[in-house]
C-alpha positions in Angstrom: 0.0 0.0 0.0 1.1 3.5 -0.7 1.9 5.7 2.2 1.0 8.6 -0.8 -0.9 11.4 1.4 -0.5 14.3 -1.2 -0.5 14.7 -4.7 0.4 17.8 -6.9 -0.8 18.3 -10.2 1.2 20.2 -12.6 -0.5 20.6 -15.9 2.0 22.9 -18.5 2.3 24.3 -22.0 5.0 25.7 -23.1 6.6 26.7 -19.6 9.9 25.7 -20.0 11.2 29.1 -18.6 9.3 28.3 -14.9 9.6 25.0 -14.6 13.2 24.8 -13.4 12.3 27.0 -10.1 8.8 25.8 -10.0 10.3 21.7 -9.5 13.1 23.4 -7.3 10.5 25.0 -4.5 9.0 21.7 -5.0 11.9 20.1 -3.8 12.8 22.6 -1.3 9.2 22.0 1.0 9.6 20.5 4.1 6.6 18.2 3.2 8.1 14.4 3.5 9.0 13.7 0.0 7.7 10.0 0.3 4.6 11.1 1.0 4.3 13.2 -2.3 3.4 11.9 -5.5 4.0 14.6 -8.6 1.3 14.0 -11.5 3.2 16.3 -14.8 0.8 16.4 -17.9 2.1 18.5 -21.1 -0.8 20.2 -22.5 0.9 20.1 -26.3 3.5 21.8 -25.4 6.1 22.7 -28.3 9.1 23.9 -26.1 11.3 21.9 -24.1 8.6 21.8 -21.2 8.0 17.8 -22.2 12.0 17.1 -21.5 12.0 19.3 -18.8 9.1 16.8 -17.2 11.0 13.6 -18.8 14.2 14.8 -16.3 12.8 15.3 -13.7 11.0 11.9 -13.5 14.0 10.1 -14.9 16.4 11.9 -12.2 14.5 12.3 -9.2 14.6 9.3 -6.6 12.7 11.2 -4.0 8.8 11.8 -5.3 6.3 9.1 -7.0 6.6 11.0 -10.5 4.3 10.4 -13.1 4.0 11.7 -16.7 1.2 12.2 -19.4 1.9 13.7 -22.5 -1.1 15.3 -24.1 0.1 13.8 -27.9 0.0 10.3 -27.1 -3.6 10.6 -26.6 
């Protein structure tokens, strides 16, 4: 069972100039990070805010990150 008790939704297009601090004050809450699960979703974005997301899941080891990409719909 998942000890998940909150989740943040982040849906984005074309934000690739906030995400970077956005994801850092993220990080920087005081919030057990086991206990937060991130949900990204790319609303079509045509920027790099869809790698931005892809990092961020593939790098971080603290959060349950998940990703949706509006164009595989």
């Amino acid at each position: 069972m998942d000890n998940i008790i909150m989740s943040l939704g982040i849906v984005a297009y074309n934000e690739e100039d906030f995400l970077p601090s956005l994801l850092q004050d993220i990080f920087n809450q005081s919030f057990p990070k086991a206990q937060t699960e991130i949900l990204f979703i790319n609303s079509m974005s045509t920027d790099k805010t869809c790698r931005i997301f892809q990092e961020f899941k593939e790098n971080d080891g603290c959060f349950k990150v998940s990703f949706t990409d509006t164009f595989d719909s």
